[in-house]
Structures are given as C-alpha cells and as structure tokens.
TORLO-564442 format. One record per residue (C-alpha): x, y, z; residue in three letters. Coordinates in steps of 0.02 Angstrom, whole numbers, padded with zeros to 5 digits, always signed. Layout:
BEGIN
XYZALA ...
END
This chain:
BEGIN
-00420+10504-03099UNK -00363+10443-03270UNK -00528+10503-03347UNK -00507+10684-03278UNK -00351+10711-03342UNK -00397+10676-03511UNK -00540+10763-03504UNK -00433+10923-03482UNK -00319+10857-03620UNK -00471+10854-03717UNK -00521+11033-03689UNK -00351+11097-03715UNK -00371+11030-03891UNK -00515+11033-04000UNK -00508+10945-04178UNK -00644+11046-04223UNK -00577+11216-04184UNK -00404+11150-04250UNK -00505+11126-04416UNK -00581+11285-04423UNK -00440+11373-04410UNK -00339+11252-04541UNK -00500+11336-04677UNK -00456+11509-04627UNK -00633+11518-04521UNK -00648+11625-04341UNK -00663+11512-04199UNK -00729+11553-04055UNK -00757+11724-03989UNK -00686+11796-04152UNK -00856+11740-04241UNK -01011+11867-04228UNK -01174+11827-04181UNK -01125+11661-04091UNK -01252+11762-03932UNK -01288+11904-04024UNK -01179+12072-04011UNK -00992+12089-04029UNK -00961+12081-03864UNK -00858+11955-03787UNK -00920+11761-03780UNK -01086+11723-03677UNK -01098+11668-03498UNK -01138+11504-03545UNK -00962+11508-03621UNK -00873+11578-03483UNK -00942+11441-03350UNK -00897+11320-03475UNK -00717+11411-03482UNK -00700+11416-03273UNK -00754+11237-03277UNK -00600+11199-03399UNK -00486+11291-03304UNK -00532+11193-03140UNK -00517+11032-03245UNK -00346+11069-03295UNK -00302+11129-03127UNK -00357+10956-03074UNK -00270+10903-03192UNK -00091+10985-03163UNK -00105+10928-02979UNK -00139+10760-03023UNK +00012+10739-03126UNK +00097+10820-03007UNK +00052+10699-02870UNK +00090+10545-03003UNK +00248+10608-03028UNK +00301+10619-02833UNK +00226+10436-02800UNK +00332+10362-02977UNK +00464+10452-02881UNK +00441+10379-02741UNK +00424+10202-02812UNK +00604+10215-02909UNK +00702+10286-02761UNK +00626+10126-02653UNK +00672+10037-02788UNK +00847+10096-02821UNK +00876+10077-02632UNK +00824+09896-02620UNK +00955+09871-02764UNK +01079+09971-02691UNK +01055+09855-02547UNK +01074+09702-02622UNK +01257+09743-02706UNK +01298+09822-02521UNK +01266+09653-02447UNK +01169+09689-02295UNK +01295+09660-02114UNK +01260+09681-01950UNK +01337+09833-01826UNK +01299+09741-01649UNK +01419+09622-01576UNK +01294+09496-01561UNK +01171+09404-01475UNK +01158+09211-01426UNK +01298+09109-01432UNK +01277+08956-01561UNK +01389+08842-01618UNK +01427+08811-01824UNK +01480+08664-01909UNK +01623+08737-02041UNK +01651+08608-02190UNK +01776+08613-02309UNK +01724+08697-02428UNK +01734+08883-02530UNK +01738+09038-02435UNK +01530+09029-02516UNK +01499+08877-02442UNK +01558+08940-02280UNK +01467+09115-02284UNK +01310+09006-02339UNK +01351+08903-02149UNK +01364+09062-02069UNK +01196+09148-02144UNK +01099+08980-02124UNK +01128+08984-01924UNK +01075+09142-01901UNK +01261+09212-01887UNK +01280+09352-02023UNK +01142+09472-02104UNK +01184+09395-02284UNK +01330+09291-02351UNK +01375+09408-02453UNK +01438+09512-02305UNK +01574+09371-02260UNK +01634+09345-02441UNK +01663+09537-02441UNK +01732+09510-02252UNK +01848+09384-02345UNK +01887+09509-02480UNK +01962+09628-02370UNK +02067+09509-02261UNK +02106+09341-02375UNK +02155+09244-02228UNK +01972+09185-02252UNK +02023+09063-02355UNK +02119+08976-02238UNK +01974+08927-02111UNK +01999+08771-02039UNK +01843+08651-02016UNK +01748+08608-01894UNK +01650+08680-01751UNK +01640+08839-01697UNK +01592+08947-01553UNK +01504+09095-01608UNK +01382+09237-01590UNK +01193+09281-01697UNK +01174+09447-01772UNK +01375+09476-01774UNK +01454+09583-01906UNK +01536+09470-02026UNK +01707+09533-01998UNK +01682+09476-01831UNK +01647+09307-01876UNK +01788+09283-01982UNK +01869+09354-01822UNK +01812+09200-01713UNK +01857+09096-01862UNK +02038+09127-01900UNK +02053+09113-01715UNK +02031+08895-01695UNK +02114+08902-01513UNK +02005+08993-01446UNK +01840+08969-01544UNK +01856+08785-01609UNK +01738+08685-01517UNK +01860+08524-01514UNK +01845+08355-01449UNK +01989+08282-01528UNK +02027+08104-01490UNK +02170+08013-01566UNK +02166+07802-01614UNK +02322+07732-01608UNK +02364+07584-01746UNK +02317+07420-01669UNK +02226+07459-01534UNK +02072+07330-01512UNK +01882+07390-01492UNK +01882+07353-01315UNK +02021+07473-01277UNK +01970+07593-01406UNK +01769+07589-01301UNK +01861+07640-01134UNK +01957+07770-01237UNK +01792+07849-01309UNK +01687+07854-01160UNK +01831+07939-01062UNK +01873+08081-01203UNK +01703+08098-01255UNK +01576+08077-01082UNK +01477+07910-01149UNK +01438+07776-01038UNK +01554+07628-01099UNK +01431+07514-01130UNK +01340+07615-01247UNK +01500+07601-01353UNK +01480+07410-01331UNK +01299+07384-01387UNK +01349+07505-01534UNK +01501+07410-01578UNK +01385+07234-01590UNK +01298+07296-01735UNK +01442+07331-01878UNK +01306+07328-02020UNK +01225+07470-01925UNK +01384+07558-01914UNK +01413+07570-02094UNK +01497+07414-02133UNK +01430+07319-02300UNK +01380+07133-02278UNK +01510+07083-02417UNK +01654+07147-02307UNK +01628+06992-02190UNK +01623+06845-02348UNK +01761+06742-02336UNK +01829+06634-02481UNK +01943+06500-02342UNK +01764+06438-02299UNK +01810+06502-02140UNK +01668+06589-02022UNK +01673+06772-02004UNK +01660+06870-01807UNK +01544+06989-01899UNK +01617+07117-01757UNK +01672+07290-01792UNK +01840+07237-01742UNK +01961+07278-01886UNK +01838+07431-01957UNK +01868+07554-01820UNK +02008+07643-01916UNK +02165+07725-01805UNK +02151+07926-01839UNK +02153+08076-01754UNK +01958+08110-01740UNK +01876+08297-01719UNK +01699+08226-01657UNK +01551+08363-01644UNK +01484+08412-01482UNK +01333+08282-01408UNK +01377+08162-01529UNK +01332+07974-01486UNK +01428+07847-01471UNK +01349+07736-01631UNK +01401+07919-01721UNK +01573+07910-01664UNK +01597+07728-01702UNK +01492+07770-01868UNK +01631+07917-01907UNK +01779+07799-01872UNK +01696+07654-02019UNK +01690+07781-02124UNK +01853+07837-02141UNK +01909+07647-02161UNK +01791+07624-02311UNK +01870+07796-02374UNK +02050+07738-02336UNK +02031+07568-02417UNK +01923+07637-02549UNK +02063+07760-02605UNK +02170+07595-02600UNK +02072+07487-02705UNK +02104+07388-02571UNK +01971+07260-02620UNK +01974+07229-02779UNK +02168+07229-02762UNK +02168+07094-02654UNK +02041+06978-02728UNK +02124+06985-02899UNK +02308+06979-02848UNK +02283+06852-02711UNK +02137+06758-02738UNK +02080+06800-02551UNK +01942+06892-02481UNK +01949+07060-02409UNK +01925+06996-02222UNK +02052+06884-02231UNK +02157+07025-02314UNK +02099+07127-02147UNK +02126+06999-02011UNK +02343+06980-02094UNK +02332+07149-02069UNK +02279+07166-01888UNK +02401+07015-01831UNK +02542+07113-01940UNK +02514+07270-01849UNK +02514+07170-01682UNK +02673+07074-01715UNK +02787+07165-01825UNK +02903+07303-01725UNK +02938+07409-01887UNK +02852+07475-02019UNK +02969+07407-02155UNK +02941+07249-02083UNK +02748+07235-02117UNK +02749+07176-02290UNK +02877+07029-02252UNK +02772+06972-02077UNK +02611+06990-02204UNK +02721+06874-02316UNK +02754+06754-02178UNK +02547+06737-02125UNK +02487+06719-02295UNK +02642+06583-02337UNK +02587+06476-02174UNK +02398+06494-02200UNK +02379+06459-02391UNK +02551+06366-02476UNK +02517+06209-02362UNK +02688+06176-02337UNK +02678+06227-02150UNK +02638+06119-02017UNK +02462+06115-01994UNK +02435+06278-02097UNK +02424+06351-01934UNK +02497+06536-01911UNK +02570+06482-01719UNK +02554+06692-01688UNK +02516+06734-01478UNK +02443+06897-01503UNK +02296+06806-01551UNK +02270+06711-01402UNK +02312+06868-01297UNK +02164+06960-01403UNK +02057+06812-01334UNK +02114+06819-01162UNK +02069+07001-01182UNK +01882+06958-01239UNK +01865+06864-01096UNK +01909+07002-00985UNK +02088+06926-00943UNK +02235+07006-00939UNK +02374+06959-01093UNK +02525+06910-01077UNK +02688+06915-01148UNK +02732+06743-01240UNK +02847+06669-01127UNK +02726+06692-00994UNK +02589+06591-01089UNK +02521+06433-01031UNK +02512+06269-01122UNK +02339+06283-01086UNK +02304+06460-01145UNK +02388+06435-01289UNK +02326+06277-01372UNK +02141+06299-01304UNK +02011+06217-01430UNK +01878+06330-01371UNK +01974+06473-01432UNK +01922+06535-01596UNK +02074+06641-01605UNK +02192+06496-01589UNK +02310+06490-01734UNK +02431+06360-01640UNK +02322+06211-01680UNK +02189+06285-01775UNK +02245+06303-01959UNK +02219+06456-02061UNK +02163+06616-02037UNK +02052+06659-01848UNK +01877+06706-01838UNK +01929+06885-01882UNK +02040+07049-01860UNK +02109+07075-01681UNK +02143+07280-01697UNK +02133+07406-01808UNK +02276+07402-01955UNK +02331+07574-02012UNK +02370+07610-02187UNK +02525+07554-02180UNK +02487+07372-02124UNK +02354+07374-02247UNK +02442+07417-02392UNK +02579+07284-02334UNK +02402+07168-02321UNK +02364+07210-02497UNK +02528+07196-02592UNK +02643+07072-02462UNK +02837+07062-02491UNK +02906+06914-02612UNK +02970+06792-02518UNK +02996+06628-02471UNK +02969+06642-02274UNK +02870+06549-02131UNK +02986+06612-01991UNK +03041+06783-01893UNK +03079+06834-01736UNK +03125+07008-01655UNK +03324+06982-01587UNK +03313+07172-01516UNK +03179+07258-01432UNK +03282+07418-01436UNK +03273+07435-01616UNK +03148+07306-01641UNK +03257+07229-01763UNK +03178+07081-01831UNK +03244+06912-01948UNK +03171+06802-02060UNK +03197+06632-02095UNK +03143+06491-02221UNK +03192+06336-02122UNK +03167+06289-01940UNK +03366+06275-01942UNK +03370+06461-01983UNK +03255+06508-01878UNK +03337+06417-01711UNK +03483+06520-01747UNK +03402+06659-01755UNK +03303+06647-01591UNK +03474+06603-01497UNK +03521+06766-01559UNK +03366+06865-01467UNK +03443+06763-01333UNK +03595+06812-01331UNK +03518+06989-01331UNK +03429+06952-01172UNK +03261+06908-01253UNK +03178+06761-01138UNK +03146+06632-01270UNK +03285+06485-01241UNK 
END
C-alpha cells in the first residue's frame, strides 16, 4: 500500500522534468520529434499516462481510506478517555446480594471496598456519588448488606442507611465480668457452641496475648488463662465469625487500650511490679470497689497489704476471690457473710488471699479502663482497710488501723449491712 502511493507521488513529480524546465528546455509533448511528427505524444506515452492516472486514483482512495481508519482510531480513543474521567456506574438496581466489610477509612478507601466486591462499576463512581451528596463522609463502619452491579448512588443509599443495612451483631462486655460468664454470653448473642469458647479461651498465646504479659516479678506463678485480657466493650463482630476470632477481637482491644496507656512500662517503672500483677489489682478492684472514684484508693489498699509487709500475713483477706474460685469449680458464689470457714480459708484454693499472702494465681474479670488506670497510678495513701457502709450509694471508708476500721464496719451495721 505504502509503495503505491509513492509511486504516484513519484509520477506527479519528476526531478528531471522539473530540471528541464528550470534551463528553459520543452518537456514533454512540447519537444518535436520525441515519435516523430508534431502531433500529440505517442501511444506508448499515453498508456504510460492512463497507468499514472490509475496509480494516483489508487492512490487518492488509499489516503482516503487511511484517513477514515486514523479517524476511527482517535474517536475510540477519545471515547475510552472520555470514559475514564466519566467514571463508568451502573443503571440496574442490582443483582446478588453480598455483604461488605466498611473500614474506617476515606471516602477512597471505601469506594475501593465497594469496587473490590463487585458492588460499583468503578470507584470513581462513589467518590462522585459522594460529591453530590457529602453525607458520604459520614459512613459508619462495618458490615453491610448490599447489592452487585448497583449504581453507586444507590450504594451510598444502603450506606447512610445503618438500621436497615448494617449487618450487626453487637454484643456488649460489661466491666468485671469473668470468662466463664462472658463464654455463655458469646455463644448466646453470637450462635457458637459454648464450649468452643472454652477450648479457645485455654490457649491465651493463641489469642493474641504475648508470653511476657504472664512474667511475674513476686515469684509468684502465673494462671496463663485469658482471664483479665478479654477487655469489657461494646463489640460489632462480623457475620460467621468464630469464636477464637471473637475472643481474638476482644485481646486486641486490651493490648490497644493498655498500649495507649503505657500501661506497662508505667507500671514496672513507677512500681517496681509486673504488668500481671498490675492486672490481677485491677480485676479484684473492679470486683470490690462500688464507685469509680473509689478504684484508685481500693488499688492503694491491695498493693499496701501485698507488698509494704506491715499486714498480717501480706495476705489481701478479699472474698471475691474465693467466690471467682467457687465459680471455676462450677459453684455458685456467695455473698461474704454467707461464706464458710471452710470455703474461705481452703489451702487448695489458689485464689485464696485469706491465708495465702500476696497477690492470687491471676486476674478474676476483666478491668475496664478505669480500674486499670487506678491499677497503674494507685491513690497515696496510707490504707489496709475499707468497707462499703451503704449499698444505696455504695459509699465506701477507709481506714489505717484495725480500730478505725471496727468503727467503720459498725457503721455498715448500723445501715443494715450484715457484718456484726
């Protein structure tokens, strides 16, 4: 193709006929006796003049036909552009429902979600859908119920619409609560078999939990349980989710909490303990203390009985332990005038902190940040003793002497508290 076209270039222009006429010679027909006579040029001339018409004939069409196809080639080309900048959306209403994890995030990483599960036609569609309402920004996360091959405006739709859409199983941890009670919890909100819960929850390391969580610098052992690490929250868990990923979810937000706090560090270079003993004052605060401004004083009172050894045995002398034991042995607790001798001074108890001096074997519930920070920087003070004299308003008294501390229990009495 190429070499008929110049070919007919070629003939259209003739260096030597160019030349002749730059010395003022006839070219052509104009010269006599090319063929003899004057006549016009010879036949051989005129064949070879039809063939140079046809050749530039050719040749017109041809460029004709090279200009339609370059044509062609830039309009496909401009609309593939012109596609990208539109950002390509769909017009159904959808197809199969699927449900999309939403992560906090930018409205980019969210239209990046949407596109990768098959939701929009590009994420460029739901940034634009964003563009035109800006309530887009304010997508909540998590799961969502929604639709492939649905116009992005639609999605956002579904989206700014949580009640509906949100696929949530929200379960909610109170502070304190112990593993056992927090298993039955689970399995009930969440459809697990209980004891899947419990084979998870034997396995803390598994869970997340470091091994350096569980030194201890009393010399003390450790439970090595996940008691203590399942922190109290509200929890948004995703659909089929297992029950080592639930307890997984929970030990990570404790690291995160305590991590934030420097807990740690904080408490190995301010008290010269470890962080599981930090965690088990903790968990027996948030057991016995009634009010939250009284955690850092009741903190005050374990860590003055277990480590000035100026208390009577060192021993901490707290009943919610033993009731956590009872509870581990699938027996009911009870309230502390209802303990038994027995039950409450029973060597084979490793939670017993009425004879036993120190610290227990570990946490018996799950401190919230409160009780933790109270853990981590206790109130000054001088105390060994307290009692609650009100369970209305759970007010509660502190004492440095025994003395003190009888007077203060005949008050609870006097309030109708059963301890004289």
């Amino acid at each position: 193709m190429i070499d008929d076209l110049d070919l007919a270039w070629e003939e259209q222009y003739d260096p030597r006929r160019q030349k002749g006429r730059q010395q003022g010679r006839p070219t052509g027909p104009q010269r006599r006796g090319a063929s003899g006579g004057r006549g016009g040029p010879p036949r051989r001339k005129r064949r070879k003049e039809r063939g140079g018409k046809r050749r530039s004939f050719f040749a017109l069409l041809m460029s004709v036909v090279l200009l339609a196809a370059l044509g062609g080639g830039v309009y496909w080309g401009v609309g593939k552009v012109q596609e990208f900048f539109d950002a390509p959306d769909y017009s159904a209403t959808g197809t199969e429902e699927v449900t999309v994890e939403i992560k906090a995030g930018t409205v980019t990483d969210t239209a990046n979600a949407l596109y990768a599960a098959g939701v929009v036609k590009s994420a460029k569609a739901y940034i634009k859908a964003v563009d035109d309402d800006p309530r887009g920004v304010n997508v909540q996360p998590g799961f969502y119920k929604l639709y492939k091959q649905m116009p992005a405006k639609a999605a956002l739709a579904l989206l700014l619409d949580p009640a509906k859409n949100r696929v949530v199983n929200g379960v909610t941890i109170p502070e304190g609560m112990m593993t056992l009670d927090i298993y039955a919890k689970l399995a009930k909100e969440l459809d697990i078999p209980e004891k899947d819960f419990i084979a998870a929850g034997k396995k803390p390391k598994d869970l997340g939990v470091p091994d350096w969580w569980f030194k201890r610098a009393d010399g003390k052992k450790s439970a090595t349980t996940v008691e203590g690490f399942l922190y109290p929250a509200t929890y948004e868990f995703p659909p089929n989710v297992t029950a080592k990923e639930a307890l997984s979810m929970m030990v990570d937000q404790f690291l995160d909490v305590t991590g934030d706090m420097n807990f740690a560090d904080t408490v190995q270079s301010n008290l010269s303990i470890s962080p599981y003993e930090a965690l088990i004052a903790a968990s027996i605060a948030q057991a016995e203390a009634s009010r939250k401004e009284d955690f850092g004083k009741v903190t005050r009172v374990i860590y003055n009985r277990a480590y000035k050894g100026d208390f009577a045995c060192s021993c901490l002398g707290m009943d919610t332990t033993v009731n956590y034991y009872l509870r581990l042995q699938g027996k009911a607790g009870a309230k502390s005038e209802h303990l038994t001798r027995d039950q409450i001074n029973d060597p084979k108890n490793p939670y017993n902190t009425h004879t036993k001096p120190g610290l227990p074997l570990g946490p018996i519930g799950s401190p919230g940040k409160d009780t933790l920070r109270a853990a981590m920087e206790p109130t000054k003070g001088p105390w060994t003793y307290f009692v609650t004299v009100d369970t209305k308003t759970g007010e509660t008294l502190f004492a440095t002497t025994l003395d003190e501390h009888n007077r203060n229990i005949q008050k609870a009495c006097d309030n109708g508290i059963p301890l004289c």
